[in-house]
N, C-alpha and C positions, 0 to 999 in steps of 0.2 A: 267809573270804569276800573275792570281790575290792571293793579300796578303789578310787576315782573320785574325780577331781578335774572341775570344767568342761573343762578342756582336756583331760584323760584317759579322757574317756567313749568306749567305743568302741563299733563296728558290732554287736561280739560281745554287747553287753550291748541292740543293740536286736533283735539276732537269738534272742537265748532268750525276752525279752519275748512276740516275735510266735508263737514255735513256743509255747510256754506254752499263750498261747488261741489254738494250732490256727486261724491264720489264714491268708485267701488270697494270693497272692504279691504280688497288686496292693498288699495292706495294707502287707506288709514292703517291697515300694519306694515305698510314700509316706512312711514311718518313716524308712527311710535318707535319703530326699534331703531331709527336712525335719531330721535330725541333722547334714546335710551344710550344711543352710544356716544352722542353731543355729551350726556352729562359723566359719562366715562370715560371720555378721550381729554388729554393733557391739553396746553393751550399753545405747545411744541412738541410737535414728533419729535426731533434731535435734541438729543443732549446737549449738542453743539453747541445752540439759539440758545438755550432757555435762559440766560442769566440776561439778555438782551428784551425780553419782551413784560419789563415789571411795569410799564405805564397800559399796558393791555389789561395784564391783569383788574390792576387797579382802578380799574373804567367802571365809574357811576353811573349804573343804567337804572336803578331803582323806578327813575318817573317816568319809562321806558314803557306804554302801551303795547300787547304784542295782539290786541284783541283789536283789532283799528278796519272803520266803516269809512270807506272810501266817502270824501269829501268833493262834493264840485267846485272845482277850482279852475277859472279863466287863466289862457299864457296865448300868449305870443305864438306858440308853435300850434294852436288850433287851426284844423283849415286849409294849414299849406300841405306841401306836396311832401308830403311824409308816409312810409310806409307803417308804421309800428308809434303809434304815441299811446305812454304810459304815463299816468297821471297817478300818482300814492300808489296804491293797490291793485289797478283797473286797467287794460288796454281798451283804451277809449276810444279809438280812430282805427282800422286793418285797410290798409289800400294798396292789395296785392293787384296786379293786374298781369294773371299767371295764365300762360295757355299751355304753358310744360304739364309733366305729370307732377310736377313738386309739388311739396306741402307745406306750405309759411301759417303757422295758425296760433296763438296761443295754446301754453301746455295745455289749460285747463281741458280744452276744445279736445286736443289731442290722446288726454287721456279716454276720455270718451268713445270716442271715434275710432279710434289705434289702439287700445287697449292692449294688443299679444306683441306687439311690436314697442310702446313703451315698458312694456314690462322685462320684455326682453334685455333691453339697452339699462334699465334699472339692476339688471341682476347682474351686470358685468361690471360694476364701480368698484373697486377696491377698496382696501383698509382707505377711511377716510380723512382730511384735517376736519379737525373740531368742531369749526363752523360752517364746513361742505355739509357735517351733517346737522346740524341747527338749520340752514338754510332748506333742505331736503325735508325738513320736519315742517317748517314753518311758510312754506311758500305760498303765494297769492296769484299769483301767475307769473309769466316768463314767456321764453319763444322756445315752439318745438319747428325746426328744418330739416326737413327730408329730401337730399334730392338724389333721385334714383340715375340709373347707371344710365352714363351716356347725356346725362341733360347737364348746359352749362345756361347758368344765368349769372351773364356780365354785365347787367348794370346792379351799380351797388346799392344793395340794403339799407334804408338807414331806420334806426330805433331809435326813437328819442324818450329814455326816462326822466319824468319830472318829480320828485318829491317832494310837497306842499303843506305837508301836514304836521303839526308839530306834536312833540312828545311820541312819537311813531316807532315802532320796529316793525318795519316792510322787509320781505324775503322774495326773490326770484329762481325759479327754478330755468334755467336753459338747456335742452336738446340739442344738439347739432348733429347729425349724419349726412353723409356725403361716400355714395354707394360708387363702384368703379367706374371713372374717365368722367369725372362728373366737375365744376366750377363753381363757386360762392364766391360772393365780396359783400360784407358786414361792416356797416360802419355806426357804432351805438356812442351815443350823447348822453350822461346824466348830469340833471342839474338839481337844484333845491333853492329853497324859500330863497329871495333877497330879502325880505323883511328883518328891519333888527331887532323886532322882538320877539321871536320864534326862543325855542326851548332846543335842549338838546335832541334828536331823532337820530333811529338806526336806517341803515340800507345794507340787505347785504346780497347776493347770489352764488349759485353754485352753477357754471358753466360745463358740463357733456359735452367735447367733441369726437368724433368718431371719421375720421377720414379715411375711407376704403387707396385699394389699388390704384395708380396713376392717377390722383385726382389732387383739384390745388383748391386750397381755403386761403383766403385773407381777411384778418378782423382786426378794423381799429375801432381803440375806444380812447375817450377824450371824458373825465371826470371833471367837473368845474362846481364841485357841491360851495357852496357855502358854511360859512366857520361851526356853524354848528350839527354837522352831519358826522356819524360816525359810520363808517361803509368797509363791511368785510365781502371784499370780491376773490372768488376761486374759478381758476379754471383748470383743467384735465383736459389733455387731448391723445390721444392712439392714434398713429398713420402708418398706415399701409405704405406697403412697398410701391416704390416710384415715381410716392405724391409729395408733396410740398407744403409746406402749411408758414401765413409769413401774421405774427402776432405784434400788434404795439397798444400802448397805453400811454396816455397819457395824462398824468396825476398833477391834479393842477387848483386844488383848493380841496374842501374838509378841514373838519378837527383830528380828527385820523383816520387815515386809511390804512387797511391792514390786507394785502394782497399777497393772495398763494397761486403758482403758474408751475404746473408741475407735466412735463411731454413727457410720451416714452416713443422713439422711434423703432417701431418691432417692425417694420419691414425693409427689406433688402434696398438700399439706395436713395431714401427716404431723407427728408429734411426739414428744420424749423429757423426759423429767425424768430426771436422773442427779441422784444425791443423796450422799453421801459423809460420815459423822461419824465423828471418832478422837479418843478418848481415849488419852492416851499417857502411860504413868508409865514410872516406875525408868530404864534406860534404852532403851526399844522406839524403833523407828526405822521412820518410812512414806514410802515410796516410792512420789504419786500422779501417775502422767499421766491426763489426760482428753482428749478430744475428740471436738467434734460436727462433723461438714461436712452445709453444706442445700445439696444437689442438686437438691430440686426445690420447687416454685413454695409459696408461701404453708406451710412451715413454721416448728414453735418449737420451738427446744433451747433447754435450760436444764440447768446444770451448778449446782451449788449445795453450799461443802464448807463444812464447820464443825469446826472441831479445838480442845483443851483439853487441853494439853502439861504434868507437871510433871516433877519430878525432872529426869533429866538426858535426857530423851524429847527424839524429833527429828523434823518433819513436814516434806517438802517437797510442793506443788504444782504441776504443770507443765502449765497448760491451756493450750488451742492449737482454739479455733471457728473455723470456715472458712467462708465463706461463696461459692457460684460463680459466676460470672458468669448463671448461666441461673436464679436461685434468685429471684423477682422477690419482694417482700414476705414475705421471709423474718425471722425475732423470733429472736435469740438472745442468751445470757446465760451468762456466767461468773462464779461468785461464788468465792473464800475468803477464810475469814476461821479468824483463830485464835486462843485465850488461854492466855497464858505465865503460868502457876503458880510464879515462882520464878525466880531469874536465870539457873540450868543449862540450862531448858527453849529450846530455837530451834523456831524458824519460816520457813522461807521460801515464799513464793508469790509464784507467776510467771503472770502471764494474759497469754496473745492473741489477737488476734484480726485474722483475713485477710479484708476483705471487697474483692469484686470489683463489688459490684452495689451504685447508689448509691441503690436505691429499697427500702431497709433499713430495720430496727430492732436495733440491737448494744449491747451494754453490755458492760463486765466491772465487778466492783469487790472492792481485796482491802485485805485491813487484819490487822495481826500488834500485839498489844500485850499490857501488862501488866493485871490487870482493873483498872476503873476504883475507883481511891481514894477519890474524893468518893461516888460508888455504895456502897462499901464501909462508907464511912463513915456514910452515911443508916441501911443496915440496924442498924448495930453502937449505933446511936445509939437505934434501937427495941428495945433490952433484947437482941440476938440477939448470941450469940457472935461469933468471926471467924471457925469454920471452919461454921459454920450458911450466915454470910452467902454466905461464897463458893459454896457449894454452890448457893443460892437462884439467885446469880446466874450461876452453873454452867449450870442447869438451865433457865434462860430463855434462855441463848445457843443449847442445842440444842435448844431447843423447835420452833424455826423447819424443824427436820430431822423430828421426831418425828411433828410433827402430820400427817406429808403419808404418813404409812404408814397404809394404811385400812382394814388389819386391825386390829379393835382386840386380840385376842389377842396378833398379833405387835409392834405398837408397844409392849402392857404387855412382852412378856418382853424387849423389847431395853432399856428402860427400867429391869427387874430388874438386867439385866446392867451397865447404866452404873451403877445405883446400888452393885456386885459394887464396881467399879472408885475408887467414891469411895472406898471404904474403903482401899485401897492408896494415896490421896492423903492421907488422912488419918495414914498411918505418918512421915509425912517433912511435917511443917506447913508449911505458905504461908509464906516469909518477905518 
């Protein structure tokens, strides 16, 4: 098989891609010129970052497959009641049961089918990050959703990504539109090998959303890769006036994840909550930029990340709210905050914020420390061990994350999963 490095990816590898799914010519010259400008885009926009992102650089991808034949592979999530299961490369299972006008389909499907209407939403991306457009070059499928004006579908979505394959770089392309007065709720799962002799594999995607007039989106996502996954997730979202859009993550294993979450609120009264929690053991390593820009009159962004580092785990955050000169009574907010398990574990966060318009409300506020002793002390002093207490006060630091997911199914299983993760902090004790 041929081996790929970042600099060594070539045309030929997005030319089999696109002949693979039988696609139209227009597809394979948006795939090359957005590989053309992968290999001409920095690996930071900002000046700001780039002294913060040299373990990225330095990411050994050499034995990195990007030419990968979907493998059948058995899990646990075959069979049940899943909408979307993606296994390596493949959307294996589709069990919409739609009697709306909407469209839940794989991109591939979608390009086919929708051809004037993906191309359309294609031509409106802007200058990209680095691996939005690697991901756009290199994709194997993903989700296109369309739902048209007036249709609300309330029960939630769920995706479930599995990558099983070793030595792999998989790429996803995502869609999302959401046409006026219309409702979504996305709830997407990625997981990877438990096996521990797997090699290192990529995962990455490029997320599309597009949220018209008066209309509300919710998407969570819950990462739980295993130590040897390296996973670059982007998402973009545009909202119309009047609508709402409510984002969380939750990063909760990999050997790095390196996430870009970049809104722009351009219509009048418009809002986002972006949410962000990472648990980080052994040595995982997260790479988060964020940013909201308010473009138009009377909205509220809010960024809000909470992290909980042990072992020799490493969180950076790099938010950057924008505010425009035409954004009149605009409310934005950037928070992180994170807690050091141990003197291995670092943190850093970085908030800014650009306003142009002086008839504002802006805040950031960021704080990286060790947990608090005298705290620690109170509990241990009420009969509770030390690794009980820390937990207690583990669990109250993310709360502030949890409570704002309003599914309650999906807040309990992401809350299973952090509890998954105590237990790995528990191998290596607080000192």
């Amino acid at each position: 098989m041929q081996k790929n490095s970042f600099d060594g990816i070539s045309t030929d590898v997005v030319k089999g891609i696109s002949k693979n799914n039988n696609e139209p010519a227009w597809m394979l010259d948006y795939r090359l010129d957005c590989l053309k400008k992968f290999h001409e885009s920095d690996f930071e926009q900002s000046d700001l970052f780039k002294k913060y992102n040299e373990f990225l650089i330095n990411l050994n991808i050499d034995n990195i497959n990007f030419e990968v034949e979907n493998q059948k592979e058995e899990t646990e999530h075959r069979g049940r009641h899943i909408n979307f299961l993606q296994i390596n490369n493949e959307m294996i299972e589709k069990n919409i049961d739609n009697n709306s006008k909407a469209v839940l389909v794989d991109i591939n499907e979608a390009i086919n089918k929708y051809p004037d209407l993906i191309k359309s939403y294609f031509n409106k991306n802007p200058i990209r990050d680095k691996f939005e457009y690697l991901s756009d070059a290199l994709f194997q499928t993903g989700l296109f959703v369309h739902i048209p004006k007036d249709i609300e579908i309330l029960d939630t979505v769920r995706y479930i990504n599995r990558q099983e394959n070793s030595s792999s770089g998989i790429f996803n392309k995502n869609l999302i539109i959401l046409e006026d007065n219309s409702v979504f709720n996305l709830f997407i799962e990625h997981y990877s090998s438990a096996k521990s002799d797997v090699s290192d594999s990529l995962f990455g995607y490029s997320k599309d959303i597009f949220v018209s007039d008066n209309s509300k989106l919710t998407i969570t996502e819950m990462e739980l890769f295993n130590n040897n996954m390296i996973s670059f997730m982007n998402k973009r979202c545009e909202i119309g006036k009047q609508s709402s859009v409510k984002l969380a993550v939750g990063y909760l294993g990999g050997k790095v994840s390196r996430s870009r979450s970049y809104s722009n609120l351009s219509g009048d009264n418009s809002a986002i909550q972006d949410l962000h929690l990472v648990v980080g053991t052994k040595e995982e390593k997260h790479d988060l930029v964020t940013s909201i820009k308010h473009s138009g009159k009377s909205t509220k962004g809010s960024v809000d990340v909470k992290g909980v580092l042990t072992g020799k785990s490493y969180m950076t955050l790099k938010g950057m709210n924008k505010i425009e000169k035409q954004a009149f009574d605009a409310d934005t907010f950037l928070g992180g905050h994170a807690i050091l398990l141990g003197k291995h574990a670092r943190a850093n966060i970085i908030p800014g914020l650009e306003i142009n318009n002086r008839n504002v409300q802006a805040k950031h506020s960021a704080a990286v420390a060790p947990i608090d002793e005298d705290l620690l002390f109170y509990l241990q002093s009420r009969s509770l061990d030390k690794e009980t207490s820390v937990k207690i006060i583990v669990t109250g630091f993310l709360e502030s994350i949890l409570k704002r997911i309003e599914v309650e199914t999906i807040r309990e299983q992401i809350e299973e999963m952090v509890e998954f993760k105590f237990k790995e902090m528990s191998v290596a004790p607080i000192k």
